[in-house]
C-alpha positions, 0 to 999 in steps of 0.5 A, a space after each residue: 646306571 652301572 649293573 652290580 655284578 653278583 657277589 660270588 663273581 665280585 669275591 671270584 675275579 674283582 680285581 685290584 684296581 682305581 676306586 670308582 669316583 662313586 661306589 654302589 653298597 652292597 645289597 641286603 642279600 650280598 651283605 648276608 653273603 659276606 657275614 656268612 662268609 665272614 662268620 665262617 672265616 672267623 670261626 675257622 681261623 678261631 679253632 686254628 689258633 686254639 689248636 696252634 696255641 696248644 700245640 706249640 704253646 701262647 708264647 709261639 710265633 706262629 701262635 701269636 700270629 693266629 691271635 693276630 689274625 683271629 683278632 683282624 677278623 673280629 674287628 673286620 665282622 665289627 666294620 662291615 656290620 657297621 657298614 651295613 646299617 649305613 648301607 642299609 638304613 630300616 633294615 634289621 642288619 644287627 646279626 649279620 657279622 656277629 
């Protein structure tokens, strides 16, 4: 059996490369660490686009392009939740990306 490495390490130098034919999910602990990660990405990216909107406006390119953003962040929080109540069935995973 293959040892996971940490999840900081994993974020850090996971580098690009063939999908293993069988893929290990990951942990309670590294699935709170990406929520939070992903909470704060999301929040962050949120305040940016707030403040891009009111500085050049709701019509802006770079305005639309932070709505975008904001918007593939939401939806990414809303996949990894589900994937970890399939990663982690019994676990109370409901608060970790929302």
């Amino acid at each position: 059996m293959r040892e996971k490495p940490h999840l900081g390490n994993m974020l850090e130098s996971r580098q690009l490369s063939m999908r293993p034919a069988e893929s290990i999910p990951l942990t309670l602990d590294e699935h709170r660490e990406v929520g939070a990660e992903l909470r704060k990405s999301r929040a962050r990216i949120q305040e940016l686009c707030t403040l891009i909107a009111e500085v050049y406006g709701p019509n802006n390119q770079a305005a639309f392009s932070f709505s975008k953003a904001a918007d593939a962040l939401e939806r990414l929080c809303i996949d990894m939740q589900t994937q970890a109540a399939r990663d982690l069935p019994g676990f109370h995973t409901d608060d970790f990306y929302s």
